[in-house]
Each structure stands twice: as structure tokens, then as C-alpha cells.
N, C-alpha and C positions, 0 to 999 in steps of 0.2 A: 394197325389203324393209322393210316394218312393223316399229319396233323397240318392245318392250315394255318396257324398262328403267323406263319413269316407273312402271310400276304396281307398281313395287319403295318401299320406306322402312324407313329405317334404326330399329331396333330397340334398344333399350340392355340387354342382363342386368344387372339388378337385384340378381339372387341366387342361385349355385349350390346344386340342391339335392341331395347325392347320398342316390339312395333305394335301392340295392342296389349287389353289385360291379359290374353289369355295366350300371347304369338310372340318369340324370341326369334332376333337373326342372330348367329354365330359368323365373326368372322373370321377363318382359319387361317394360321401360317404352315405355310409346305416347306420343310426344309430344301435347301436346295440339292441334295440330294436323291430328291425325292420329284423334283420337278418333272418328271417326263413322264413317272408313274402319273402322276396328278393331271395329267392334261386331260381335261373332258370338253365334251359334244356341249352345249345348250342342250336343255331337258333330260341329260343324264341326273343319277344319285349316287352318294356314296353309303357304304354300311359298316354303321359305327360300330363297336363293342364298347357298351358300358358296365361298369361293377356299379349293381347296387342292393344293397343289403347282402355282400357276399355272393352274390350271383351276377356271371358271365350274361348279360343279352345283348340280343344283335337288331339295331332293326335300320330302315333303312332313309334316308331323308335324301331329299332332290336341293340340287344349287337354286340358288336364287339369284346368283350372280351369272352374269355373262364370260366367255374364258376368254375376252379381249380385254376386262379387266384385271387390275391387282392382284387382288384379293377375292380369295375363293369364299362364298358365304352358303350356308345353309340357313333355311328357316321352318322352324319348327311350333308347329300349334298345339296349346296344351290338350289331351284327351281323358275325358273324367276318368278310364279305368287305365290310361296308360302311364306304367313304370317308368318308361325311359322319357318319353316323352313330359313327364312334370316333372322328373329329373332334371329333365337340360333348361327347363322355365325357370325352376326354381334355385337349383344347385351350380349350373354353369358358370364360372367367373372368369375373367380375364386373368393367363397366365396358367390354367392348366391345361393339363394335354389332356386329348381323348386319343383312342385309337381307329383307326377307319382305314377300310380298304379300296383299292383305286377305282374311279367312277367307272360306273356299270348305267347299261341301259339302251334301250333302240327307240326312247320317244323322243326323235330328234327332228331338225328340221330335213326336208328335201331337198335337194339339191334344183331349186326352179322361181321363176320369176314370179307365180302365180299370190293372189290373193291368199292371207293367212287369215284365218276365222277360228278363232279360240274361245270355248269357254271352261270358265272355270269356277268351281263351287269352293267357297271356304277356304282352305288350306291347299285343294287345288290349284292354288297363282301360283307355288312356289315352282314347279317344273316353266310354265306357260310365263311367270314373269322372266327367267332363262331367256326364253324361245324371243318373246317381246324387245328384249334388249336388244339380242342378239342381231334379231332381223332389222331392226331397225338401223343398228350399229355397221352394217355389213352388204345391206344388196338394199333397193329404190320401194320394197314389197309393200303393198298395202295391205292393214292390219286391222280388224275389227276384233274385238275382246266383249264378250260378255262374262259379269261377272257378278253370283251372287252369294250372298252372305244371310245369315237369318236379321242383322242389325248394323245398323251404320256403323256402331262402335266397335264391329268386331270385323272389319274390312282393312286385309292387310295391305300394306303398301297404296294406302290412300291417297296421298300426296305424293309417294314416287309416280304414280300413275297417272294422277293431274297434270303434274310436271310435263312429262314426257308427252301426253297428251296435246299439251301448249307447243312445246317444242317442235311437234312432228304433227301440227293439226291437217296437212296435207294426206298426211298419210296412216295419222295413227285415231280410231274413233273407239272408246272405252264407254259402253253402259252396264251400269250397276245396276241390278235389280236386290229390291231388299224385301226378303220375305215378309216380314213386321207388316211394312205397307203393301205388296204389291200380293200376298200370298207365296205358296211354293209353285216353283217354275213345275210352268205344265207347256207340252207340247205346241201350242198353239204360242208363245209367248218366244221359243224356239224357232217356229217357223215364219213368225215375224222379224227376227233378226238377221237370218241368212236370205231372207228374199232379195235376189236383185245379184245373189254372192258370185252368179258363175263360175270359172273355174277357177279352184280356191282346195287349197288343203284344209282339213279342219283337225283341231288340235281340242282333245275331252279331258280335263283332270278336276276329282272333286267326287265327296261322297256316293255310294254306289244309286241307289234310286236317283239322284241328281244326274250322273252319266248314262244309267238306263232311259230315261227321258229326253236325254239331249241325240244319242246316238239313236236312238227311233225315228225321231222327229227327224233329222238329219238324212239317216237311210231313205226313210218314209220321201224327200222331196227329191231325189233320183240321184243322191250324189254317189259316185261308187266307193266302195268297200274300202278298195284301195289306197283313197287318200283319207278316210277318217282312222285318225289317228288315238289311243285309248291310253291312260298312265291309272290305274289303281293302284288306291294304298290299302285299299283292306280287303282283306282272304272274302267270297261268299263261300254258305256253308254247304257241302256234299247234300244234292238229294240221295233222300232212306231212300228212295224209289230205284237210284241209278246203284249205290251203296249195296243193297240188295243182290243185283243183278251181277256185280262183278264177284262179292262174295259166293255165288252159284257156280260161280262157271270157270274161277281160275282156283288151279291149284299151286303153284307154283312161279316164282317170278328170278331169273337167270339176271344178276348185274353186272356187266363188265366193266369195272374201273382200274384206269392204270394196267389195262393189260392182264388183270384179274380178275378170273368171275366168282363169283360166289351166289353159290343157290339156296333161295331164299322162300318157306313156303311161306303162302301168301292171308294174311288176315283182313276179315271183313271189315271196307270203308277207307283202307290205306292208300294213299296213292302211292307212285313208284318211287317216290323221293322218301315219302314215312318206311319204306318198308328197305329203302338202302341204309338209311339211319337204324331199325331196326337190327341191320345184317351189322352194325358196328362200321359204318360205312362212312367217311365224309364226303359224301357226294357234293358237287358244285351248287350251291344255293346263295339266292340272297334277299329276291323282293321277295318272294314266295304267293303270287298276286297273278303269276301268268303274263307280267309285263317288261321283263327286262331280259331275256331267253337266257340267262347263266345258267340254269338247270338243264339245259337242252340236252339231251340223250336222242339213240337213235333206236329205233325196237326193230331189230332183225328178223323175230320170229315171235310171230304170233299178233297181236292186236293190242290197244287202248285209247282208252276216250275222253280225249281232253277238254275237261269240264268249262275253261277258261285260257283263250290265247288271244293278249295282243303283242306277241312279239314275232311269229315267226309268219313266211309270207306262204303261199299255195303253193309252190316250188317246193320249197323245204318241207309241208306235212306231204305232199306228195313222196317225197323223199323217205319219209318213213323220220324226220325227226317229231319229236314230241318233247312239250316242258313237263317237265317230272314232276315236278311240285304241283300243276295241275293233272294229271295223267292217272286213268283208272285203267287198270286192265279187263278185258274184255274177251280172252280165250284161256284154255285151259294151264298154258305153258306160257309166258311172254319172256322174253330175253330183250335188254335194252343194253345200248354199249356208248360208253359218256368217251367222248371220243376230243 
């Protein structure tokens, strides 16, 4: 079994920074050996490995910093059932290391002069404040930020956003919508902030019905496919209906990693990534969200159906690549080769 451990390095926090009750920044130091691993996009993320209670977890958190400055920062929002995540609110201190692997990820900016139109739900600023910096720090672009939160007090980087706001009032216009007063963002509250946007990239990060509402409304007013842009943090769960259907009709799923296959027969609701794990496999993984293409395989024979892709483009699944970690098989045989 292929072990990944080396493409881990130890991290140093630099400096807690608490930006609400429930929201930590981390600011990392990279050794300088390590500097070249470390260079990341705006709106990439890194994936930590934490030990807590005696257990290895992985999960994965987005910069909040721009890579034209410093200092590299994550921020991380606590989650009522999440381990790592109230770990790093509660336990993080200045002067230990974590471990983390080198940014990953394709929600980045384009390479284009066009209008940037972001929103972002809750804990969603942290890729989209990346992108904010960045664009601003870097090319003339004009920027509109929608951005909501259930309550004033739980709205991160309130004052960095002001700030910048002042600073770049030519170019940069931030509205906060807050559920408490305004209700939850519907459709029509969406399509009063992009009217007028032309051509304009759009940038989604923020809990799942929040992105399904914003990406509707968005599609829904002619913008193409092409430039709206998707960052999930959380897994949706398998339809039984779709679950069903693969458990029918595959018997058997062929992986090639490193040049070796291994055949693997196939059980009901796995996708391709569960059932390389299964085979004793370390297959390439890391958001596991369908949003960063590190899973990416290619299925040479046979068929599956990717329940969720925002990373890879029409090119590439014409290509026959598929993300694993979202990927159901769909014929009786599949063979996929992580290339």
C-alpha cells in the first residue's frame, strides 16, 4: 500500500487570530524550505492532518490570505458536529505545528479583465476573501461581493471588508444581507444584485442550499456555465434512487494506480474513490466535494456518473476524466486509471 505521509510538512501558527465567536484565522509559517511547495493560486486550500483523541483526520480549509502577501493564513468556522474544526477554535495556539499538504484546488481567478461578482454564504468568504484581495491587489477589475450570514455578529472579516471597501470605493461594492433581518436569500434578492453585471465572472462559496439558490438564479439570467464558478465544503448525500441503479448493473470496478491494477468487486452506493480505499488503495484525494479535481482518474472502459463536478471543464469529461470521489459506476465492468 502506497503511503502519502511525505507529502505532509509541518506548519508553525504564527498567530491566532480570533475574528468572531465561533471564526479563527491561523497565521502559518512555511519554512523556507518549503517555500515553492507552499506557493498557491487565490481561492486554492490546504489539507491539514490533525491528531485528535488519538485519531489521524484530514480535512481541508481555503487561504484567506492573498499569495502577494506574508504570511499565509487560513480561516476556519467552528461546526456544531465538526472534530477538527472546534479543535482548531478551541485548541490552536501560537508556536505549534500542524501538518498540511501543498495548496490544491481550480477555484481560482481567470486570467481576464472582466467584472468579478462573488458571493459568499458564512464561512464561504474565506476562498472569495483570497480572490477579493488578490484582484484587487493585481489587475484595475471591478468587484461586487454579496455576502450573507444568519447575524451581524457572526460576519467574518467585517471590518477587513469595510476597509477595503473605503479603500477601493471605485472599484470594490460589498452588500451584506443578514438573514435575522432580511430572511434567507431567495432567488429574486440574487437577481437584484447581478443586474446590470454584464460580462463578469461569478465566484459561489457558502453552505449547499445557499449555493443551489445563488447558482439557479445566476444560470437562470443567461450567464454561461463557463464562468460561474462553484467552491464546496460539504459532501451532498448519494441518491438511494441513483445508489440503486449502480448497485444493478456493475459488477466489478478495475483501478490503476502507479502502474497497477487491481480488481475490485464492486458494492452497493460506493463511489470509485470508496471502493479504491476499499481495494487498500491510497488513491489521490483531498476536498472530497467534487471541487478541487485531485481525485481526477480517467475510466477507459466502461461508464460513470458524476454526481457532483465543479472542477473539471467539457474537454476533460469528454475525455473520459472523471472525480472519483464524486463518480458512480454505471456498467457492468468499469476500469479507471489515476494517471
Amino acid at each position: 500500500m502506497a503511503d502519502d505521509t511525505d507529502q505532509f510538512s509541518p506548519l508553525r501558527i504564527k498567530r491566532v487570530v480570533r475574528e468572531t465567536g465561533d471564526a479563527v484565522s491561523l497565521v502559518l509559517g512555511v519554512p523556507a524550505h518549503s517555500s515553492e511547495r507552499f506557493h498557491y493560486e487565490a481561492g486554492q486550500f490546504l489539507t491539514l492532518r490533525i491528531t485528535v483523541d488519538g485519531k489521524d483526520l484530514r480535512r481541508c480549509y481555503s487561504m484567506s490570505s492573498a499569495p502577494a502577501e506574508e504570511d499565509l493564513q487560513i480561516t476556519v468556522k467552528r461546526d456544531p458536529g465538526g472534530v477538527v474544526s472546534n479543535w482548531l477554535n478551541d485548541a490552536a495556539e501560537e508556536g505549534i505545528e500542524i501538518q498540511a499538504t501543498p495548496p490544491e484546488g481550480r477555484f481560482c481567478l481567470r486570467d481576464t479583465a472582466d467584472e468579478i461578482v462573488a458571493f459568499a454564504g458564512g464561512s464561504g468568504i474565506t476562498p472569495i476573501m483570497s480572490l477579493v484581495r488578490t484582484a484587487l491587489g493585481t489587475s484595475s477589475r471591478r468587484i461586487r461581493l454579496f455576502y450573507a450570514n444568519r447575524s451581524r455578529d457572526s460576519v467574518i472579516f467585517d471590518e477587513a471588508l469595510a476597509m477595503l471597501a473605503e479603500q477601493h470605493a471605485d472599484r470594490l461594492v460589498v452588500t451584506h444581507h443578514i438573514d435575522d433581518v432580511s430572511g434567507v436569500v431567495g432567488a429574486d434578492s440574487v437577481e437584484n444584485f447581478i443586474a446590470g453585471a454584464g460580462a463578469a465572472d461569478y465566484y459561489i462559496c457558502g453552505p449547499g442550499p445557499f449555493m443551489d439558490t445563488v447558482e439557479a438564479a445566476v444560470l437562470k439570467s443567461g450567464v454561461p456555465s463557463q464562468r460561474v464558478h462553484l467552491e464546496r465544503f460539504s459532501v451532498a448525500p448519494i441518491p438511494v434512487d441513483v445508489a440503486k441503479d449502480s448497485a444493478e448493473v456493475t459488477e466489478e470496478v478495475v483501478i490503476e494506480l502507479d502502474g497497477k491494477a487491481t480488481t475490485a468487486d464492486y458494492r452497493s452506493g460506493n463511489t470509485l474513490l470508496q471502493t479504491a480505499r476499499m481495494s487498500g488503495l491510497r488513491a489521490p484525494s483531498s476536498c472530497e466535494t467534487g471541487s478541487c479535481g485531485t481525485c481526477m482518474a480517467r475510466v477507459v472502459t466502461g461508464s460513470a456518473r458524476m454526481l457532483n463536478n465543479d472542477a473539471l471543464d467539457d474537454d476533460e469529461v469528454a475525455e473520459g476524466w472523471v472525480l472519483t470521489c464524486q463518480s458512480l459506476p454505471t456498467s457492468r465492468t468499469v476500469h479507471v486509471v489515476y494517471e
